[in-house]
C-alpha positions as CSV (number, residue, x, y, z in Angstrom):
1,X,94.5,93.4,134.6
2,X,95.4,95.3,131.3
3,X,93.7,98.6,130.8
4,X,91.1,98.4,128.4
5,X,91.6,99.7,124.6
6,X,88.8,101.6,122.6
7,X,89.5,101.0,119.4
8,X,88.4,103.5,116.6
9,X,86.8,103.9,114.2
10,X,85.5,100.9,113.3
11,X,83.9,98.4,115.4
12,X,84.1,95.5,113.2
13,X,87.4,95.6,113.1
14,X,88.3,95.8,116.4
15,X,86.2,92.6,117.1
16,X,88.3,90.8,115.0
17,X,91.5,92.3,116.4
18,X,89.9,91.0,120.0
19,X,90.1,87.5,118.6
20,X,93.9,87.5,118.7
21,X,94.9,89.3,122.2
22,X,94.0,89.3,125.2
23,X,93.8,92.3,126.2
24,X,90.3,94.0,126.8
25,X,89.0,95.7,123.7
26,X,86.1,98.0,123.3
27,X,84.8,98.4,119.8
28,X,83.7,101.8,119.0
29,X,80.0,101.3,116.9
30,X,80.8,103.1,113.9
31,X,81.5,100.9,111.0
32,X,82.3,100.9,107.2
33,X,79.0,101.4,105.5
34,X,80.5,99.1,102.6
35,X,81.9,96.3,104.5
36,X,79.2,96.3,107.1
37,X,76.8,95.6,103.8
38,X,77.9,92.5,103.2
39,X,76.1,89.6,104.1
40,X,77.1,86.3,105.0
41,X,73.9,85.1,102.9
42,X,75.4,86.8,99.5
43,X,79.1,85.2,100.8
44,X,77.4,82.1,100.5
45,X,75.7,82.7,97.4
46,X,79.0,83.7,95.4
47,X,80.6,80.6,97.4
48,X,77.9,78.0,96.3
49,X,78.2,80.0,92.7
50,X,81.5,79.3,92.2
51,X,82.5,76.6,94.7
52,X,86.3,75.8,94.1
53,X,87.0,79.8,94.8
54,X,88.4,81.1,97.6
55,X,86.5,84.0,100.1
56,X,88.9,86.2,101.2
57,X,87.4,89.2,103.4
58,X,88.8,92.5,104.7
59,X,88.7,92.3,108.7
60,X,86.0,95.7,108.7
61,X,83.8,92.9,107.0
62,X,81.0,92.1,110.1
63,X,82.1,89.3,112.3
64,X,79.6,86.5,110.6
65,X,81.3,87.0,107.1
66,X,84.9,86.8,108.8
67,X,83.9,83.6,109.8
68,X,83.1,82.3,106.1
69,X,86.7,83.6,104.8
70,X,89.0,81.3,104.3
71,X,91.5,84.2,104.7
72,X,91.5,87.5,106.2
73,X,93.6,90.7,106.1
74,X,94.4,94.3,105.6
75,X,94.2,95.6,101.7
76,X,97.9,95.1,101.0
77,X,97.7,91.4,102.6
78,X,94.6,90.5,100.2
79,X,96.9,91.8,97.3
80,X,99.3,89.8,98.1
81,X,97.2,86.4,99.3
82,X,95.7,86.8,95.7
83,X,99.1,87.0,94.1
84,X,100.9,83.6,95.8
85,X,97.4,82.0,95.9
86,X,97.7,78.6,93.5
87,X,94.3,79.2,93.4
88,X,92.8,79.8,90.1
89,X,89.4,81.6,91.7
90,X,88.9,84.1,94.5
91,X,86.2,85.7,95.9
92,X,86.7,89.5,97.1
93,X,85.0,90.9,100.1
94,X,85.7,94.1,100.4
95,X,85.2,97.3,97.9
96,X,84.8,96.6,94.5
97,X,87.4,98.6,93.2
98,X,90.7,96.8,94.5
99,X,89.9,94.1,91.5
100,X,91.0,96.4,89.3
101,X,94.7,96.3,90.4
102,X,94.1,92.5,91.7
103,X,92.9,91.7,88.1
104,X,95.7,93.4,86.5
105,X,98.6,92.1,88.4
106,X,96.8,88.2,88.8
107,X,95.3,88.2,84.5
108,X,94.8,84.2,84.6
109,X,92.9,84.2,88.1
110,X,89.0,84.6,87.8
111,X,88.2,87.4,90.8
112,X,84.7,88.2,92.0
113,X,83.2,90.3,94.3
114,X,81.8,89.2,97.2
115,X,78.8,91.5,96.0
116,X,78.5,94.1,93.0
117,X,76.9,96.8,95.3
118,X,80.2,96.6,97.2
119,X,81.3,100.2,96.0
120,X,82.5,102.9,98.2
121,X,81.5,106.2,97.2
122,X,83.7,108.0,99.1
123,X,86.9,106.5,97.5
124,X,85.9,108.1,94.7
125,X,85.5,111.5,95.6
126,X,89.3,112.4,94.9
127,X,89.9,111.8,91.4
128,X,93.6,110.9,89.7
129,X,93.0,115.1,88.2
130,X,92.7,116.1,91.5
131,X,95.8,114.6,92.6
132,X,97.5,115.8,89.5
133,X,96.4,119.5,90.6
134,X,97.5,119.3,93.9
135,X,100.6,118.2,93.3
136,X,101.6,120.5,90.4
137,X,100.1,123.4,92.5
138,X,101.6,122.2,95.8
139,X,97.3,123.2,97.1
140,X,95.7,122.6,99.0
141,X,98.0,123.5,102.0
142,X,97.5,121.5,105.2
143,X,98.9,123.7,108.3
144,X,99.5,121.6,111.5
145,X,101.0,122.4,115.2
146,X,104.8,120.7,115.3
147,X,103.0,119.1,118.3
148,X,100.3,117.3,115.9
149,X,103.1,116.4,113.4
150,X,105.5,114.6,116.4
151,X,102.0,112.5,117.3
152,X,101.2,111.9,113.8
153,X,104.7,110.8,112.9
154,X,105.4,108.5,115.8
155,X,102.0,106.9,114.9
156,X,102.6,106.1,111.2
157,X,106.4,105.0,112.0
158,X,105.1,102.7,114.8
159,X,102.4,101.6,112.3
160,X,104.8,100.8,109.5
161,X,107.5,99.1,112.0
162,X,104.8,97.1,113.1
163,X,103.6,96.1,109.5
164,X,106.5,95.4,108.2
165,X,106.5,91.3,106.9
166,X,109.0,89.3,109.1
């Protein structure tokens, strides 16, 4: 039998990676406090609102929503489901601030959030000035063992191989 995987940090996700391996996985029980918000009731209310729209979800969305979407994926794969999508109207579950960029590279498509209250405050704690600061004063400086880095690089470049489109 395969070992068993604990997948971190966020259960929801990892139930919905379960659905497409076999291989034992063991959610962990933390989950996004935005995507874990939404309700299949509201999914249904924005569906029977506007009922020639599409729901797509993010996959931290809790399993019972996942099951409404008529497609599911990563941030970049929404971004770019919205973009080939004939489609003319799309609901949005996940946080509220991708529809800016969705809206602004898709200007004919009508784009809705699964629900307004969909906002992460978190995301917003780094501002476009602090970026600007940090990159014109090189600060803050983040010091890690060579040992960390090796991890951390074969992780993001096994990540990106793996993300890669076919």
């Amino acid at each position: 039998m395969e070992k068993e995987i604990l997948m971190v940090p966020d259960g929801n996700l990892a139930r919905y990676t379960a659905r497409f391996t076999e291989r034992p996985i063991i959610p962990w029980g933390g989950s996004c406090p935005v995507h874990q918000a939404l309700t299949p009731d509201e999914v249904r209310t924005r569906k029977n609102a506007y009922p020639d729209a599409l729901f797509i979800a993010h996959p931290e969305c809790r399993p019972e929503v996942l099951d409404l979407a008529d497609f599911v994926g990563s941030t970049a794969a929404m971004l770019r489901y919205v973009q080939q999508s004939d489609c003319p109207a799309l609901i949005i579950g996940t946080e509220v601030g991708i529809l800016v960029r969705m809206q602004k590279d898709n200007p004919g498509k009508l784009l809705v959030p699964a629900a307004d209250h969909l906002v992460c405050e978190t995301m917003k704690y780094t501002t476009l000035e602090d970026i600007h600061a940090a990159l014109l004063n090189m600060k803050p400086v983040v010091t890690i063992t060579e040992e960390k880095r090796l991890a951390a690089l074969a992780s993001l470049k096994k990540m990106l191989s793996i993300s890669e489109p076919k």
